[in-house]
C-alpha positions in Angstrom: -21.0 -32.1 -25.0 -17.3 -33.4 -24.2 -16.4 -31.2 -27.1 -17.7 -28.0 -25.9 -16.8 -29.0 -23.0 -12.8 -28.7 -23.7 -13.4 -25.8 -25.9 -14.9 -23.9 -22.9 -11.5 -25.0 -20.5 -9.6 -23.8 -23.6 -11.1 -20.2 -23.8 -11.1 -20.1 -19.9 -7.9 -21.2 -19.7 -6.3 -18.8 -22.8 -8.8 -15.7 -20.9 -6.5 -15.7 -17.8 -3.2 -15.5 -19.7 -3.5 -11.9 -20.7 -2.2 -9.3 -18.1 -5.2 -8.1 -16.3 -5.3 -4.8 -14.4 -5.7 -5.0 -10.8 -6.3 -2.4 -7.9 -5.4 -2.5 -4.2 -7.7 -0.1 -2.2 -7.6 0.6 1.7 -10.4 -1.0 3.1 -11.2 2.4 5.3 -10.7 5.2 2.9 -11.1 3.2 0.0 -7.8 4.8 -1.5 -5.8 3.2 -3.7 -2.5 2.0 -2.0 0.5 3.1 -3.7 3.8 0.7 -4.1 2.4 -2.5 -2.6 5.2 -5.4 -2.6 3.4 -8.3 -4.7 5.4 -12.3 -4.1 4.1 -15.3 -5.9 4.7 -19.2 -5.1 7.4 -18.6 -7.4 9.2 -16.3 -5.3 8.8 -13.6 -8.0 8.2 -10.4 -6.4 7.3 -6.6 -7.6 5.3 -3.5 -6.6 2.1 -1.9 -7.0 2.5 1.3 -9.4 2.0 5.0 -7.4 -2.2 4.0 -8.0 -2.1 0.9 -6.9 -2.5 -0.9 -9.9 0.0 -3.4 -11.5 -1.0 -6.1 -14.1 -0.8 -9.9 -13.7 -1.5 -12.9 -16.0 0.4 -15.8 -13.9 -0.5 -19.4 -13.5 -4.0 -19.9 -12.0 -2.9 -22.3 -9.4 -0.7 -19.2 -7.9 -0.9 -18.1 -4.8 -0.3 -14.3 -3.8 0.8 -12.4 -1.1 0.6 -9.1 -0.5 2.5 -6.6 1.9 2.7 -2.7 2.4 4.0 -1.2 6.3 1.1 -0.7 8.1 -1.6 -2.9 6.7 -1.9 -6.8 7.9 -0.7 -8.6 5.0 -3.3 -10.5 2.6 -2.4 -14.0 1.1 -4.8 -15.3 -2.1 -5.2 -17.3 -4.6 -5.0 -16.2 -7.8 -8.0 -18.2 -9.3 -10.1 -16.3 -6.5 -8.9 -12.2 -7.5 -11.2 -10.3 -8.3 -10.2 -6.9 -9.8 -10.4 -4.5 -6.7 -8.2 -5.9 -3.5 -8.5 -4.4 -0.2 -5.8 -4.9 2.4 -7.0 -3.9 6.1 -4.9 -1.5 7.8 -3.3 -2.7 11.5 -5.5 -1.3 13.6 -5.1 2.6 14.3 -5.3 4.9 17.2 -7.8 7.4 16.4 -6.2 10.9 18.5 -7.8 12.4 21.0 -9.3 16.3 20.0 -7.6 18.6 21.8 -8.1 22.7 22.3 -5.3 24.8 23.1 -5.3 28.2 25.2 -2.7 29.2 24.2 0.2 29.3 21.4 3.0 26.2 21.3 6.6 26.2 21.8 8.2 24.9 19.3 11.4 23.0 20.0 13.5 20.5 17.6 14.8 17.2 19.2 17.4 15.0 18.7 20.8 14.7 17.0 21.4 15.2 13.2 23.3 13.6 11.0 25.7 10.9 12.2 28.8 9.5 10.8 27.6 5.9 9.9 25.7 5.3 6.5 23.8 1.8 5.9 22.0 1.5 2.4 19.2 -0.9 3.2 17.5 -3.3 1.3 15.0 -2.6 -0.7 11.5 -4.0 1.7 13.9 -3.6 4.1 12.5 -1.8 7.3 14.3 0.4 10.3 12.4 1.1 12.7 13.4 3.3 15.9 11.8 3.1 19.6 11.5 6.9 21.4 11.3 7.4 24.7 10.9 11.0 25.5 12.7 12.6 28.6 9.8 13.3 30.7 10.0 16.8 30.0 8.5 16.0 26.5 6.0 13.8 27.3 2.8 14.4 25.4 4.6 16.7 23.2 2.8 16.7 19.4 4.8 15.8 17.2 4.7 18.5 14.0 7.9 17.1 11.7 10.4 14.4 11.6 13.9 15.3 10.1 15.5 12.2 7.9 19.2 12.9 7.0 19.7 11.0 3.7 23.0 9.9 2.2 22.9 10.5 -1.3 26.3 8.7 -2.0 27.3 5.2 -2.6 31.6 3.3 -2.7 32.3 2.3 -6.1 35.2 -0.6 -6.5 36.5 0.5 -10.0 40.1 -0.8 -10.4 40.3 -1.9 -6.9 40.0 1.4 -5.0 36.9 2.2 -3.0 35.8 5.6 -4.3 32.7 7.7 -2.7 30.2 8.8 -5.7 27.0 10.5 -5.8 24.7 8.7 -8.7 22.0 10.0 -10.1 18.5 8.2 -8.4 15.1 8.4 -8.0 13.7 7.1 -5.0 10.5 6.3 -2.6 10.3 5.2 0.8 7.5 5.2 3.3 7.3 6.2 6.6 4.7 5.3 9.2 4.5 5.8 13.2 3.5 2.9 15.4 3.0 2.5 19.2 4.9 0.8 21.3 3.4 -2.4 22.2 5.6 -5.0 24.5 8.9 -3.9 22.5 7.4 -3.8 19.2 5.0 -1.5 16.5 1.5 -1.9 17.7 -1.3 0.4 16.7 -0.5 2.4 13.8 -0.1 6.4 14.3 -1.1 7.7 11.1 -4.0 6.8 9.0 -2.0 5.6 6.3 1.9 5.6 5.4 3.5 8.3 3.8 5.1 8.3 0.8 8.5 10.2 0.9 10.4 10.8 -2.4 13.8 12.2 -2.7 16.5 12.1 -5.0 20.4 13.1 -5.6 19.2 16.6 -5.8 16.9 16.4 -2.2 17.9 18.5 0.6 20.7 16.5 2.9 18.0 16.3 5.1 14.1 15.2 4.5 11.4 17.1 6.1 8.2 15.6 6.6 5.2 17.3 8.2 2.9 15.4 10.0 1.1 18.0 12.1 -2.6 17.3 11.1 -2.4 14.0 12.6 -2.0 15.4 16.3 0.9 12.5 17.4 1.8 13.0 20.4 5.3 11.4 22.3 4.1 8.8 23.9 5.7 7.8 27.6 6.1 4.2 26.8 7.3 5.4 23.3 6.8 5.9 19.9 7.9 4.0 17.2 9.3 6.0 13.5 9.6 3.5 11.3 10.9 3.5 7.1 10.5 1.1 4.4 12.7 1.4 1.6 10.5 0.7 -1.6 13.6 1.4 -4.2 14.3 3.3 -7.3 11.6 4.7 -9.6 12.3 4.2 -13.4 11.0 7.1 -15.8 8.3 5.3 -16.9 7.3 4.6 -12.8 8.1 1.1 -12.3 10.3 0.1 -9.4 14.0 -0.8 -10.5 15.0 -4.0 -9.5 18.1 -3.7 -7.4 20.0 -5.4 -4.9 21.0 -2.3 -3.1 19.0 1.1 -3.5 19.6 4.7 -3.1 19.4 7.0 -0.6 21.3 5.1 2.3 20.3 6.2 6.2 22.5 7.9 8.7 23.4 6.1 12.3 24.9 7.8 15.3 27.0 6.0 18.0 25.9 9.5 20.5 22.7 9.2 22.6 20.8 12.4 22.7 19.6 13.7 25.9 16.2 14.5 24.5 15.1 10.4 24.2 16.1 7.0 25.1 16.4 5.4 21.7 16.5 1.8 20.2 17.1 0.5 16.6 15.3 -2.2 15.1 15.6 -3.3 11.8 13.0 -5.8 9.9 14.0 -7.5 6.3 12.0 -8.3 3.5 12.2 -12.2 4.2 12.0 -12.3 7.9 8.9 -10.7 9.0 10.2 -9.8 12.6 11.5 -7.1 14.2 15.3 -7.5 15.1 16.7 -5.0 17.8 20.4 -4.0 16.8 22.3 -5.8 18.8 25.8 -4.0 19.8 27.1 -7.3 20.9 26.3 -8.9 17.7 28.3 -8.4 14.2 29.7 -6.2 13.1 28.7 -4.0 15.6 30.7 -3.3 18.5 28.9 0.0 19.7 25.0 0.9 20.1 24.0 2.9 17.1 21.0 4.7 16.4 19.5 5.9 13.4 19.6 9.5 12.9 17.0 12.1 12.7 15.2 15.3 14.7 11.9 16.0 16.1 10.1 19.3 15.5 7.4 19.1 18.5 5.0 21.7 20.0 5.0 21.9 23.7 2.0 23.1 25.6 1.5 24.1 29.4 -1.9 23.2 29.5 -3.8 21.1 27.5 -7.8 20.0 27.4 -8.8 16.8 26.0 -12.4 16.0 24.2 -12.6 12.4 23.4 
């Protein structure tokens, strides 16, 4: 018996040093969840592939967290994972169904590009508070317009130098309320994926009409997460510092009251950009545009 004993612990023990294939799945659409940030005990950290796979064989006695903007983060152990995971998504405003009599106006919002760059990193989240001039209030959202910096400074021989490197990128972008200063309810049913690259437009357009967002009075929060560079095989690349790099504007726009937050992979807490603090010395805010559709008169069906 004690010898079939240790040969069982053996075989259990060598079974859970292959790689295994695992899945991450939203626990309300039951979709896979793409680029997932994975961190073990030992402070090793990597993604979820575009399915939401990735493959693991690490010590049993590991315990795993796991993270993705817009879903309440999971921690288990690794003795106890089974091959599907399901992370819960923070919980979402459904929006209202609304009927139109008549056509939209469309009008576009906000500043474009500014003249201040910051490259991120990657995990790395910027999120931005709107307050629309109540002219715009209840305005539905159709597009959000993301100026991209596709360059980087390179310190060969000593002299700063701008260069545009070849990359391949992802980052997500979800829309949050504003609760007490902070994202609250999430805005869309599940983050978007937005890909880009040093031959994207300046600017990246993405639609987000079918979801009925509307700006909010107390505000609406846009918020990015830089995921990183894509490898040709899919894998992120590990880097300190990723392409593309976000544009910041020291000019308000008359079309919102705006503030920047920003929320780093190993502090999980939103920071507000602090004009007082280093090495700011003005208020800056991240820069993007607004495609909305404005309505006279609008009838609700909840």
């Amino acid at each position: 018996m004690k010898k079939l004993s240790i040969f069982f612990f053996f075989v259990c023990k060598c079974n859970f040093c292959f790689s295994q294939t695992y899945h991450i799945i939203d626990s309300s659409t039951q979709r896979p969840i793409s680029y997932v940030a994975i961190k073990t005990d030992e402070n090793k950290g990597f993604y979820s592939d575009e399915n939401g796979q990735f493959l693991f064989a690490g010590n049993i006695k590991d315990s795993i967290r796991f993270s993705c903007m817009g879903y309440n983060d999971l921690s288990i152990a690794s003795r106890s994972m089974e091959d599907t995971i399901y992370l819960f998504p923070k919980a979402q405003k459904l929006p209202e169904i609304i009927i139109h009599s008549e056509a939209p106006k469309q009008k576009t919002l906000g500043r474009r590009r500014g003249n201040h760059t910051w490259h991120i990193y990657p995990k790395g989240q910027l999120g931005t508070l709107i307050k629309p001039n109540p002219r715009y209030e209840n305005a539905y959202v159709q597009k959000i317009l993301i100026p991209i910096s596709k360059y980087t400074l390179s310190n060969k021989n000593r002299k700063p130098k701008k260069i545009k490197p070849d990359f391949n990128s992802v980052f997500k972008l979800q829309l949050f309320e504003n609760k007490n200063g902070i994202p609250g309810k999430a805005l869309l049913p599940i983050p978007i994926d937005v890909y880009c690259n040093e031959d994207s437009e300046n600017t990246v357009s993405v639609d987000i009409s079918e979801y009925q967002v509307k700006l909010l009075k107390e505000g609406v929060f846009i918020c990015v997460q830089l995921i990183g560079e894509i490898s040709t095989d899919g894998s992120i690349l590990n880097k300190e510092i990723s392409m593309p790099g976000f544009y910041f504007t020291t000019r308000e726009t008359n079309d919102f009251v705006l503030e920047s937050y920003y929320k780093s992979a190993s502090y999980d807490k939103w920071i507000k950009l602090d004009k007082n603090g280093p090495p700011l010395n003005k208020e800056i805010f991240m820069s993007f545009q607004l495609v909305v559709s404005l309505y006279e008169k609008e009838k609700g069906l909840h």
